[in-house]
C-alpha positions as CSV (number, residue, x, y, z in Angstrom):
1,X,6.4,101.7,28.3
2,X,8.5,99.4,30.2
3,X,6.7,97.7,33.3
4,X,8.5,96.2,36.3
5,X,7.4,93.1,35.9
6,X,8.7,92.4,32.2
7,X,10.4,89.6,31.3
8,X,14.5,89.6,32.0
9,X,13.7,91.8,35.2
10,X,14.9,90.9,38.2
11,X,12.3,92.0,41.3
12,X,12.0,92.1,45.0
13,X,8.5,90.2,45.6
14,X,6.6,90.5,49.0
15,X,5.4,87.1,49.0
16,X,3.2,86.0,51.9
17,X,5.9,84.3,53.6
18,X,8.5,87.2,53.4
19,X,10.3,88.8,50.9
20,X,12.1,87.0,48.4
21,X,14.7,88.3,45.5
22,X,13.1,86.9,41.5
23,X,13.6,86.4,38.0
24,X,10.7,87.2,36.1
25,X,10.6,84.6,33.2
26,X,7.3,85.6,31.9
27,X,4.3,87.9,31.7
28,X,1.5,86.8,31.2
29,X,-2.5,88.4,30.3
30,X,-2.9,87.4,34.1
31,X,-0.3,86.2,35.6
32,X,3.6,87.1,36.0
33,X,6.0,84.0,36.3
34,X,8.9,84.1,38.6
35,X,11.5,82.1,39.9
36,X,12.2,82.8,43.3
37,X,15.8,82.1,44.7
38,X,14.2,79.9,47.3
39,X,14.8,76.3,47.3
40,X,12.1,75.6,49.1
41,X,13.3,73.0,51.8
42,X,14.4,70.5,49.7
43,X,11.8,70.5,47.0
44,X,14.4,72.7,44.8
45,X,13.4,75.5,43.0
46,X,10.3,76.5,41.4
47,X,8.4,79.0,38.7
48,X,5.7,80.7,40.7
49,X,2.8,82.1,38.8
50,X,1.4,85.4,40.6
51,X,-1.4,87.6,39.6
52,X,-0.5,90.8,37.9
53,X,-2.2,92.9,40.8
54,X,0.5,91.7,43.2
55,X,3.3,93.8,40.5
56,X,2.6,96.2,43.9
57,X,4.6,94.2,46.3
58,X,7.6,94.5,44.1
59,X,10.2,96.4,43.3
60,X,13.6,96.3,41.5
61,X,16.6,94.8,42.4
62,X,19.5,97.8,42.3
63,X,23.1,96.9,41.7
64,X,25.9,99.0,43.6
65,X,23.2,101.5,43.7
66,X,23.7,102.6,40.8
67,X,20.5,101.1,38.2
68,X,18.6,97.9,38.2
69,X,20.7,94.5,38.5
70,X,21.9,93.1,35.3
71,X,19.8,90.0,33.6
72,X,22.7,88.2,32.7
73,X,24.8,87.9,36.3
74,X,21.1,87.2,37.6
75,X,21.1,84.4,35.3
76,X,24.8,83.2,36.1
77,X,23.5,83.0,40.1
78,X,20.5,81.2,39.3
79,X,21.6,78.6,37.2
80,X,24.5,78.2,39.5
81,X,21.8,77.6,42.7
82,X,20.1,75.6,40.3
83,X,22.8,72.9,39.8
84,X,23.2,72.9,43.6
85,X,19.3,72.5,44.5
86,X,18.2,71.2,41.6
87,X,14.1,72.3,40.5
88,X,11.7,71.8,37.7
89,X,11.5,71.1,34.5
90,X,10.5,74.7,33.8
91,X,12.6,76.4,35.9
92,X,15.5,74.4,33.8
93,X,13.9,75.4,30.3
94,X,13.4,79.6,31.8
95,X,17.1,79.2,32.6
96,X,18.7,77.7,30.5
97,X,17.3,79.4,27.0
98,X,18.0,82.7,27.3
């Protein structure tokens, strides 16, 4: 049974401070790991770690309507705002070995 929050998904999370478009990179036995495309005011990006409960607050990304959003152009648009903002080590290792 696929679950939304699987790895290579791309999700819609309602985080606390509004709703931001994810990668999921990992999940976890308690937590699901996601990298938001948020460059969080100059910090760059991140990976947030989230409890599986909040899998509630999100939903998948469509593309053209028509199914969910393809991994691999997700990928392309995160690397690319990751060589303009610049993150974490393990935002660069989630990226970059897939």
């Amino acid at each position: 049974e696929m679950q939304l929050a699987d790895k290579n998904n791309v999700v819609r999370y309602h985080f606390d401070d509004g709703i931001f478009t994810a990668l999921v990179v990992k999940r976890g036995t308690k937590h699901i790991h996601l990298i938001p495309m948020a460059a969080y005011g100059g910090t760059g990006m991140k990976v947030a770690k989230v409890p599986l409960r909040d899998e509630r607050h999100m939903k998948p990304v469509m593309y053209k309507g028509r199914g969910t959003y393809p991994y691999r152009r997700a990928l392309s648009k995160w690397r690319a705002a990751y060589k303009k903002f610049g993150g974490t080590a393990a935002v660069k290792k989630a990226l970059y070995r897939s």
